[in-house]
N, C-alpha and C positions, 0 to 999 in steps of 0.2 A: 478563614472566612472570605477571605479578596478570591480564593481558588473557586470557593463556590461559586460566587458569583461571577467571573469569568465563564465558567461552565454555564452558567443560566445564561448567559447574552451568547455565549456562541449557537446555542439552541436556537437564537430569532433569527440568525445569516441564513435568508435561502440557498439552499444546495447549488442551484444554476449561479448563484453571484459568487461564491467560494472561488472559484477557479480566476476571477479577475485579482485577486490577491493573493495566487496559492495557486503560481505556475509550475509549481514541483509538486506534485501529487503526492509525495511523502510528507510535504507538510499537512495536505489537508488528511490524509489516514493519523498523522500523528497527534492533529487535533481533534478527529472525530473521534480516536481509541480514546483520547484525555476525555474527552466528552460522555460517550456511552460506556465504557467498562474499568476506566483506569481510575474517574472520583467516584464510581459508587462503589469500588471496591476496598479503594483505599476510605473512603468515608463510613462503611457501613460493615467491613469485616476487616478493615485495620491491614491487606493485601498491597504490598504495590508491586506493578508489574510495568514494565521496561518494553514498549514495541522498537523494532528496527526492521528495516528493510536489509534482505540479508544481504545486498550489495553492500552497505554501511559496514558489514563486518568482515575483517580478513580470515582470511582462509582458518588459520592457527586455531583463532579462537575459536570459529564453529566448530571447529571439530573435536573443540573439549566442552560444550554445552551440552548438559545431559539433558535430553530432549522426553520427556512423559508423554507428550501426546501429538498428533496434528491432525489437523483439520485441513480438509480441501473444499471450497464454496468457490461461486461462480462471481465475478465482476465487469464489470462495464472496464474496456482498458483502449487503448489506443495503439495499433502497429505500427509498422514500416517496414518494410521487406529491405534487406543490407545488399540485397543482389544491385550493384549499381548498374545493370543494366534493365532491373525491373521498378523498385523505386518505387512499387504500388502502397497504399496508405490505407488502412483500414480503421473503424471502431467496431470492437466486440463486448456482445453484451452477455457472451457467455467464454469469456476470460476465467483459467481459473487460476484461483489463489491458492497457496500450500499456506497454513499457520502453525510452524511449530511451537511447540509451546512448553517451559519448563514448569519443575513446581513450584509452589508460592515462594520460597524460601527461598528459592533463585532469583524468579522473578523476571524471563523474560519472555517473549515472544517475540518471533521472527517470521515476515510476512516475504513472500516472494510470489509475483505473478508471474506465471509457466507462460511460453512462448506458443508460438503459434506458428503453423506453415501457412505462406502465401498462398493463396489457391490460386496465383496467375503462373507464378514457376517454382510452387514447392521449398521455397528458401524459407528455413529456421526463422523467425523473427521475434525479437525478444520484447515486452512491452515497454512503449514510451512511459518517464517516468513524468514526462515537459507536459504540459497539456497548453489549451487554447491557440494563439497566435500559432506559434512553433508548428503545431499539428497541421492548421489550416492552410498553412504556407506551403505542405509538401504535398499536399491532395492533387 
């Protein structure tokens, strides 16, 4: 009952205030998944499922997770080009995400935002996980 009703009041946090308490952006995915698919699933088909950020997991283990399906969708994500002599700072609103995803009896799903090339000199860049201050700092 206490679960539910944590999920009902996370519902009233506007999206833009999240980020003042939820400068890791894995915490606010791991509240929003608890929010939209992880209580109605475990409340309403008795399912629980496990999100991680695949950085969270060592190498070993992924690659004994038997993975059923993935999914790739778009995301709002934040860059930084690692080229320290370009250092350019971007937000993308068309970031994508991989979700792999196991089956129920496993129970987990693994989130990973794919990087991006700089378009000032073509450097790899991998998505900030930091959001707010952090990001602002480097623009």
């Amino acid at each position: 009952m206490v679960y539910f009703f944590l999920v009902q009041w996370a519902k009233t946090i506007p999206d833009e205030t999240k980020k003042d308490f939820c400068p890791d952006t894995r915490f606010a995915f791991h509240g929003e998944f608890a929010r939209l698919i992880g209580a109605p699933l475990s409340l309403n088909y008795n399912y629980r499922y496990y999100l991680f950020a695949q950085e969270e997991l060592d190498y070993e283990f992924l690659a004994t997770i038997p993975i059923d399906c993935m999914k790739v969708d778009n995301a709002k994500a934040q860059f930084k080009c690692p080229n320290v002599r370009c250092q350019h700072a971007w937000t993308s609103m068309r970031a994508r995400i991989l979700f792999s995803i196991t089956n129920p009896d496993t129970g987990y799903i693994i989130l990973k935002i794919l990087g991006q090339n700089c378009q000032r000199c073509g450097t790899n860049a991998d998505a900030l996980w930091y959001i707010g201050k952090s990001f602002n700092s480097i623009k």
